[in-house]
N, C-alpha and C positions, 0 to 999 in steps of 0.2 A: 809072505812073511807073517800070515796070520797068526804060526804057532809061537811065533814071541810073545805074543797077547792072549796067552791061556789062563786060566784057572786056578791049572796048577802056580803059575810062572807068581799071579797076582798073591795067593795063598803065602809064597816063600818069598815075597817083597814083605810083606804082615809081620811074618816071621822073625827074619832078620830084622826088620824096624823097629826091634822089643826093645835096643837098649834107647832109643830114643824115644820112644811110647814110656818109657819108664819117667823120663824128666817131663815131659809134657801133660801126660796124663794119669801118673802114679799118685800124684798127692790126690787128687776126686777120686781116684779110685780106691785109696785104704779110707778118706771119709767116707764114703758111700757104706764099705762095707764095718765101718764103724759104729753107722749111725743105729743099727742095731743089733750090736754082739752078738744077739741070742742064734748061733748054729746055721743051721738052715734058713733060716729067715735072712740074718746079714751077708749069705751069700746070693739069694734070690735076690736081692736087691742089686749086687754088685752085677748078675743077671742082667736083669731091667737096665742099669745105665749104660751096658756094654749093647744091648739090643739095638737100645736108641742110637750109640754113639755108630754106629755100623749102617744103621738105619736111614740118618744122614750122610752119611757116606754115599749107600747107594741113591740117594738122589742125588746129590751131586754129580755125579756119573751117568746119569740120565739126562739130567740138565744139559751137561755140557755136551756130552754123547748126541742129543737130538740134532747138536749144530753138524751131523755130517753133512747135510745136504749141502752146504756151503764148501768141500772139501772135497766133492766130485771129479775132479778134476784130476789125474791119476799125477801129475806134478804136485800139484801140490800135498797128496795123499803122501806122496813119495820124502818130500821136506816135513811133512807134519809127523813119521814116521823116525827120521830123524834127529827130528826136536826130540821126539821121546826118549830117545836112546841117550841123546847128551842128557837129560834132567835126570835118567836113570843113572847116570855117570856121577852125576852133581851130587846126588842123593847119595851114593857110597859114600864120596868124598865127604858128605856132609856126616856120616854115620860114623864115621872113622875118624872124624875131627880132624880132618888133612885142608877141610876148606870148609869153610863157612857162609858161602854165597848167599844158602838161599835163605839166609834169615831175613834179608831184604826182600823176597817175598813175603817171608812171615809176617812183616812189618806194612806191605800194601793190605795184608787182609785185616789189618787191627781195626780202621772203622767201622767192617761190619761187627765185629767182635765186642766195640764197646757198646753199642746198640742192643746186643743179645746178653753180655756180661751178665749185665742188671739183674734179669730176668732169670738167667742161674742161679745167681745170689741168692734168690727168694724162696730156690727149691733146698736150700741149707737147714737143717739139717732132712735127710731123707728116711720119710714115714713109712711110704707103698711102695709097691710096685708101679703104680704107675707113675709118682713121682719119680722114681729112679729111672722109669723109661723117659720120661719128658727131660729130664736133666740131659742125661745120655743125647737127645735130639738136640741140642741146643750145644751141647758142648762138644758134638759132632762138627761144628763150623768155626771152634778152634782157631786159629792162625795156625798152620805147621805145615813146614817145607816139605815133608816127608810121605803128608795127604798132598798137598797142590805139585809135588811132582810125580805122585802115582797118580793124579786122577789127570793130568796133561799126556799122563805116558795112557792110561785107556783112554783117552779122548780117540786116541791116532786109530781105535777098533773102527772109527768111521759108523756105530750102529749104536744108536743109543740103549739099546737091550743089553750087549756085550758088553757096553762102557759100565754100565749100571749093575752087570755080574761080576764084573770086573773088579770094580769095587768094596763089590758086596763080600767077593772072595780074600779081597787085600783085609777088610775088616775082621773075617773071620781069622786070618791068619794074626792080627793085632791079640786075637782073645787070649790066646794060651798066656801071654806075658800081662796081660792087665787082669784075668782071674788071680794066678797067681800069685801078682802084686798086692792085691785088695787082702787074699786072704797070707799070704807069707812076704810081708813087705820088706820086712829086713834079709829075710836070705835068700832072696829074689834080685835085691838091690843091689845087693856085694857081690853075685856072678855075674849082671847084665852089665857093671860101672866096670869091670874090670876092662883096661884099657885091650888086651889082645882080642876080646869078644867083639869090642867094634872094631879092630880093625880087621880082624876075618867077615864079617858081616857086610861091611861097607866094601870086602875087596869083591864078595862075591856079588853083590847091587852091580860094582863096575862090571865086572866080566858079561854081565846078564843085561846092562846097557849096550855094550860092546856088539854081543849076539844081536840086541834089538835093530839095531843100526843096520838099513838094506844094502849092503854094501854093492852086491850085483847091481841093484838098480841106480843107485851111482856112478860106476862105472859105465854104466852102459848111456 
């Protein structure tokens, strides 16, 4: 059941996740590319935040990815498999505004969140490039349902290298809607809000939870 946990698979989780990446992380993203108008420039920076923001990503994926050795166990691979496939599920429902579970996650991750807050705050407004990268790392750990159930759905790769491309890949797939947004925020914002985009988006998440789910090895 490896090929549920592709590249491909993590890239078109990114994808679809646009119109939720839009309420989450549009408004830093048209600052970012505000903070200096001038062309090239104000989008090299939106660059920079989107690096970093991806850039945490893939270590979170790593991190957590390293815990396979703990999941050896081809039962429990088997249920942790599983897990992934419901959070995959959750995660449509959640994109599609059909359920709103896992903002109750969202809300376990706010203590690390107010600890790092601060410390984005300070990188307001953004000058460099590297300020725009260092912004991006920090605002990569976020609270958002939509990272903590991709990155539990590659936890289940069992390798923390794949958990950590895995990631890397679902980031990449976030870019196309948050360049976008930094540079065309308003007619960006009126095709991603529209109600039928999530709920095509959030059907295809389910269906692609559905697939994740080892169904043979349940049965059996």
């Amino acid at each position: 059941m490896t090929e549920a946990l592709s590249l491909p698979t993590a890239f078109i989780l990114g994808l679809l996740g646009g119109t939720h990446c839009l309420g989450m992380c549009g408004g830093i993203a048209t600052t970012v590319s505000l903070s200096n108008p001038n062309g090239t420039k104000g989008f090299g920076l939106l660059l920079g935040y989107n690096s970093g923001r991806i850039l945490s990503y893939t270590l979170a994926g790593a991190l957590l990815g390293s815990l396979s050795w703990l999941v050896e166990n081809q039962t429990i691979q088997l249920a942790l498999r599983t897990f992934a496939g419901i959070m995959l599920i959750c995660m449509g429902l959640y994109i599609a505004q059909w359920w709103q579970g896992l903002t109750k996650i969202e809300h376990a991750g706010g203590m690390i969140w107010k600890k790092i807050s601060p410390l984005a705050s300070k990188l307001l407004p953004v000058r460099n490039i590297s300020q725009a990268l260092l912004l991006g790392v920090l605002w990569g750990w976020l609270p958002c349902g939509l990272v903590y159930s991709t990155l539990i759905w590659a936890s289940a790769a069992s390798d923390w290298t794949l958990s950590a491309q895995l990631m890397a890949a679902f980031g990449l797939g976030t870019l196309p809607t948050m360049l976008l947004t930094g540079v065309l925020a308003q007619q960006v914002k009126v095709i991603l809000q529209k109600q039928l985009t999530k709920y095509i988006s959030g059907s295809i998440i389910i269906l692609m939870g559905i697939y994740t789910i080892p169904w043979q090895g349940m049965i059996r």
